[in-house]
C-alpha positions as CSV (number, residue, x, y, z in Angstrom):
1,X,0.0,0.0,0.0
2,X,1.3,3.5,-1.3
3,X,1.1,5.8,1.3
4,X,-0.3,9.3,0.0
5,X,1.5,11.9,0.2
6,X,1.2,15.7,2.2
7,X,1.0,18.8,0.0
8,X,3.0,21.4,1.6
9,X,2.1,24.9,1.3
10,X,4.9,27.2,-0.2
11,X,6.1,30.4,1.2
12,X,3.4,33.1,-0.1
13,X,5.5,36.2,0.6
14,X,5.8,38.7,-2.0
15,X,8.8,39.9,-0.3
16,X,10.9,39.4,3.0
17,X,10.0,41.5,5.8
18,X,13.8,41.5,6.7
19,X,16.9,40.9,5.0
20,X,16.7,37.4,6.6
21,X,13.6,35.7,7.2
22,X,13.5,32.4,9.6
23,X,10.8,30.6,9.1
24,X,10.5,26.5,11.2
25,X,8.3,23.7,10.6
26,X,7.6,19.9,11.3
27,X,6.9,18.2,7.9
28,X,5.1,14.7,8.4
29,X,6.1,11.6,6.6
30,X,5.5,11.8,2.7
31,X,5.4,15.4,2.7
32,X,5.9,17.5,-0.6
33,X,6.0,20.5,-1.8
34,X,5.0,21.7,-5.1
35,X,7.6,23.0,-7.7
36,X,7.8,26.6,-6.9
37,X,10.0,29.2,-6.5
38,X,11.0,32.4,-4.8
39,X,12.6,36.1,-5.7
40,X,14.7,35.6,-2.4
41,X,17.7,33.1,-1.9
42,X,16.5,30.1,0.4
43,X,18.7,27.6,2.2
44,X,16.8,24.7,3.8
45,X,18.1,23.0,6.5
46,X,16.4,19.9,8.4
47,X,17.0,17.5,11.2
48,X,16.3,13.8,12.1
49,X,15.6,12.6,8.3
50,X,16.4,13.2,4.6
51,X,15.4,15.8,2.5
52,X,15.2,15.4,-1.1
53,X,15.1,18.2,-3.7
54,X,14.8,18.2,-7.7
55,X,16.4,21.5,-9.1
56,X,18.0,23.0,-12.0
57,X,17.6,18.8,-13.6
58,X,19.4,17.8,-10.4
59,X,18.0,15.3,-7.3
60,X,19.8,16.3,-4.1
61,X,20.0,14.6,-0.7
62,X,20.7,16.4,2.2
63,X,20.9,14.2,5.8
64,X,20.7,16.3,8.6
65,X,24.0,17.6,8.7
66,X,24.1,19.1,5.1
67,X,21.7,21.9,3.9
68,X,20.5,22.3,0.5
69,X,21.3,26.0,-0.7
70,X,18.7,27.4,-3.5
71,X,19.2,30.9,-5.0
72,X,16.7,33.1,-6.2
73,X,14.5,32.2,-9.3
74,X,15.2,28.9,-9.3
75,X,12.5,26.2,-9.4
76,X,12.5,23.4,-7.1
77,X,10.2,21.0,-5.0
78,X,11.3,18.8,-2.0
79,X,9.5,15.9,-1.0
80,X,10.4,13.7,2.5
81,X,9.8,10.1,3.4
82,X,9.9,10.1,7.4
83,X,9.2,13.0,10.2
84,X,11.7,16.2,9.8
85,X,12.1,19.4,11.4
86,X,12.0,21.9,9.3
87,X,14.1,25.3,8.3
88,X,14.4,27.7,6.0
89,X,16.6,30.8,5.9
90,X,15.2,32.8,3.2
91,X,17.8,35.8,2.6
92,X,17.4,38.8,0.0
93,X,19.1,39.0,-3.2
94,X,21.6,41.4,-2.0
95,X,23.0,39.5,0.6
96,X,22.3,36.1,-1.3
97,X,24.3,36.8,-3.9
98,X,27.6,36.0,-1.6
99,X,26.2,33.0,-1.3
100,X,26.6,30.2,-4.6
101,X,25.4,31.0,-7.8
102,X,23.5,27.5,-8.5
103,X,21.8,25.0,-6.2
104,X,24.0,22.6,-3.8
105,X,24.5,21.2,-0.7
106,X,26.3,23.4,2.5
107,X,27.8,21.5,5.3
108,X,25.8,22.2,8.7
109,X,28.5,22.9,11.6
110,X,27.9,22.4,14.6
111,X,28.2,26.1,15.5
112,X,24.9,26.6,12.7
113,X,22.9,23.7,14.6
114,X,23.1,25.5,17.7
115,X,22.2,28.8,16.3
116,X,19.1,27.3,14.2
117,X,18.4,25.4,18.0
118,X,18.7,28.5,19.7
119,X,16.1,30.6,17.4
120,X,14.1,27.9,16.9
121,X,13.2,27.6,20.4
122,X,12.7,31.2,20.5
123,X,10.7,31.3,17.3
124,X,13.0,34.4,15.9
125,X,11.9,35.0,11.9
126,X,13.5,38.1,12.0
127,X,15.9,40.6,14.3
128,X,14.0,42.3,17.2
129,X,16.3,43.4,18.9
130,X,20.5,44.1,19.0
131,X,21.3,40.7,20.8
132,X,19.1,38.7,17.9
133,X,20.3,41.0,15.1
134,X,23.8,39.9,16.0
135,X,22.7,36.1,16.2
136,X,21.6,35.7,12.5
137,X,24.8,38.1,11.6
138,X,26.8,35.0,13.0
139,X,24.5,32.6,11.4
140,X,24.8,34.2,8.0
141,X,28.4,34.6,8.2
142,X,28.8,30.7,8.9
143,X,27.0,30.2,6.0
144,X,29.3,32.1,4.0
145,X,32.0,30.4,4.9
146,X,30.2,26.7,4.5
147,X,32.2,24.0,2.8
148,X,30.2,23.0,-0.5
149,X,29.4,20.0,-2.2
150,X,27.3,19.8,-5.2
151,X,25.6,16.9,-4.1
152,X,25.8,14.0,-1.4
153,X,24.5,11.0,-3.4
154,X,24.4,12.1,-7.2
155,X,22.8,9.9,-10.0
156,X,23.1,9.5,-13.5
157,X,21.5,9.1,-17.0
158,X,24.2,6.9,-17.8
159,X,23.3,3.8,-19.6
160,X,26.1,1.4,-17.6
161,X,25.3,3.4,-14.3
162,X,21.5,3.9,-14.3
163,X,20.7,0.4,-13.1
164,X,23.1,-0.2,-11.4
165,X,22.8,2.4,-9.0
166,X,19.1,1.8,-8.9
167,X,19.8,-2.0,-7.7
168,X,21.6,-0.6,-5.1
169,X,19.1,2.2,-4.0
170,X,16.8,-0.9,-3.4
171,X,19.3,-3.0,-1.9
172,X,22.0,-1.0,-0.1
173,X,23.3,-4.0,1.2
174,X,23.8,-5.8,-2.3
175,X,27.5,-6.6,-2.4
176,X,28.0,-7.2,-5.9
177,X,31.4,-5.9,-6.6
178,X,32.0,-3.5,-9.5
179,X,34.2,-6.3,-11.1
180,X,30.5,-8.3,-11.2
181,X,28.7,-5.6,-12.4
182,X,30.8,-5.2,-15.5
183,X,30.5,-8.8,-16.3
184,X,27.1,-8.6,-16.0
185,X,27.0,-5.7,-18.5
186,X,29.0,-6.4,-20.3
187,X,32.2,-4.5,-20.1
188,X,34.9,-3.7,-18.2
189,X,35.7,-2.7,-14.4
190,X,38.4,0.1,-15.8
191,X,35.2,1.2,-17.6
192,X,32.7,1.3,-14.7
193,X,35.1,2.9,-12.8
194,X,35.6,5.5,-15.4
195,X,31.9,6.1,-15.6
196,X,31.6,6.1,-12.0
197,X,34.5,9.1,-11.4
198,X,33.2,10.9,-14.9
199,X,29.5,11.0,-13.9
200,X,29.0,10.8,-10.1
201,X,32.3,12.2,-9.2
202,X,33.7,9.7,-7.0
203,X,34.3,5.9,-6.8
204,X,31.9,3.2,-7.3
205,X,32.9,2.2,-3.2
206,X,32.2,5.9,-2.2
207,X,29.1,5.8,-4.1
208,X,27.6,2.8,-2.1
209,X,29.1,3.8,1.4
210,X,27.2,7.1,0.8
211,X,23.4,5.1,0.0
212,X,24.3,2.6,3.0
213,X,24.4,5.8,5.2
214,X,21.6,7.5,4.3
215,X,19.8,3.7,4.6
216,X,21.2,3.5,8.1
217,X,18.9,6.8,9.1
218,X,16.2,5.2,8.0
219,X,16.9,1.9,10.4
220,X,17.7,4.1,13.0
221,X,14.6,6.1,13.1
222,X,12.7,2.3,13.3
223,X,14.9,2.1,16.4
224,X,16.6,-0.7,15.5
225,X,19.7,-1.8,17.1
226,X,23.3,-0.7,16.0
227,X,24.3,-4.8,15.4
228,X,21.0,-5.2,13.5
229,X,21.8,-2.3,11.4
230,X,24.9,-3.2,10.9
231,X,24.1,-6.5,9.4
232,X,21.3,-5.6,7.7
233,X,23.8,-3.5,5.3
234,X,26.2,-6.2,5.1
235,X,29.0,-5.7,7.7
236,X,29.8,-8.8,9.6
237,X,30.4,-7.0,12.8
238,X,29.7,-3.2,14.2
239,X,32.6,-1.6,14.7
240,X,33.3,-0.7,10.1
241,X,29.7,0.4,10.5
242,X,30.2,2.6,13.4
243,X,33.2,3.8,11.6
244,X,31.1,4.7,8.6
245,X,28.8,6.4,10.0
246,X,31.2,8.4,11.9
247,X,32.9,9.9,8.4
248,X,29.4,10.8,7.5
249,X,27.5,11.9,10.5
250,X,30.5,13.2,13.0
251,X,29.2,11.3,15.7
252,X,28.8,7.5,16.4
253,X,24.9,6.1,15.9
254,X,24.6,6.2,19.7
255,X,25.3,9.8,19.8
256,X,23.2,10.3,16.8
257,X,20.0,8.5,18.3
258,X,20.2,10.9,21.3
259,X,21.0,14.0,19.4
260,X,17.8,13.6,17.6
261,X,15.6,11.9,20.0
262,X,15.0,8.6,18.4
């Protein structure tokens, strides 16, 4: 049974009532919204799931600790599979245009998480006074300074790659090496591998350590335990799992589970 999905309204604003607008939500499961977009520059940044964005002919992926950067104009709709808090920063062209000229991913620091915490839980949209004024100065100037990456988990048109990666979107823990793959299609592994770095822009093992992490969210929001998880994707014990995750998330499972209440 398909479960149906949650239109999300839009932001409606025909323009910012400051130079940076805050605005916080809690999207439900299967939530979308609608391909849209805005005169302003919007970066959208969630915890305790997966975002997923389509723009500019692109799909990005954004786990909690990247944030998915869109300038102004572009059009672009988002759509999540489990529970997310929700923000966006929606900054004016003037200030945006620091920021980079074409849709990616930003890395969250921690120093961001605990200024997106901290006006959250006062619900600050905008400067009221000179202590939250300086606040989102910080917060804008961490932004600016954001290590980028296009995107966390790209795909491809590719005619070698396309179903290949889509086996392994279904099955994350498929070990089929990439030796295998190109005997099943046909070619070579020098080949693959060329496809791989030419398309995706990194190695058929990055590729698949990257779609086992983002699966491993998913098991951990079903509260399962850190050994099931870690044989479910393959691993024979914990420990190259918890290492893993670690490269990804900067913190063991554990300390993930806790830090977003799961």
């Amino acid at each position: 049974m398909i479960n149906p999905r949650h239109i999300q309204a839009s932001v409606t604003l025909e323009e910012l009532p400051s130079d940076i607008y805050l605005l916080f939500d809690a999207f439900r499961s299967n939530t979308e919204t609608r391909s849209h977009s805005h005169s302003w520059g919007q970066l959208q940044i969630i915890s305790g799931g997966i975002l997923e964005l389509k723009a500019e002919g692109q799909r990005f992926l954004a786990p909690s600790h990247f944030a998915i950067w869109v300038p102004a104009g572009v059009q672009h709709q988002s759509y999540n599979r489990k529970p997310i808090a929700y923000c966006s920063v929606n900054i004016i062209p003037e200030l945006a245009n620091k920021l980079p000229n074409h849709t990616c991913l930003l890395e969250v620091s921690p120093l961001v998480e605990t200024l997106i915490a901290e006006l959250r839980d006062h619900n600050i949209q905008q400067p009221k006074n000179e202590q939250q004024d300086r606040l989102i100065k910080v917060l804008f100037d961490q932004l600016l300074v954001a290590k980028q990456s296009e995107r966390f988990l790209p795909v491809s048109k590719d005619k070698l790659l396309t179903p290949i990666l889509e086996a392994l979107e279904s099955n994350p823990a498929d070990e089929t090496s990439l030796s295998q793959w190109a005997a099943r299609n046909h070619t070579t592994e020098r080949t693959l591998a060329r496809h791989c770095q030419n398309e995706l822009g990194m190695s058929f093992t990055e590729w698949r350590l990257r779609i086992r992490y983002l699966y491993s969210l998913e098991l951990l929001r079903k509260n399962m335990s850190i050994k099931e998880i870690a044989f479910s994707l393959g691993y024979n014990q914990t420990s190259p799992f918890i290492t893993m995750f670690k490269r990804y998330a900067d913190c063991t499972p554990e300390q993930y589970k806790l830090k977003y209440s799961i």
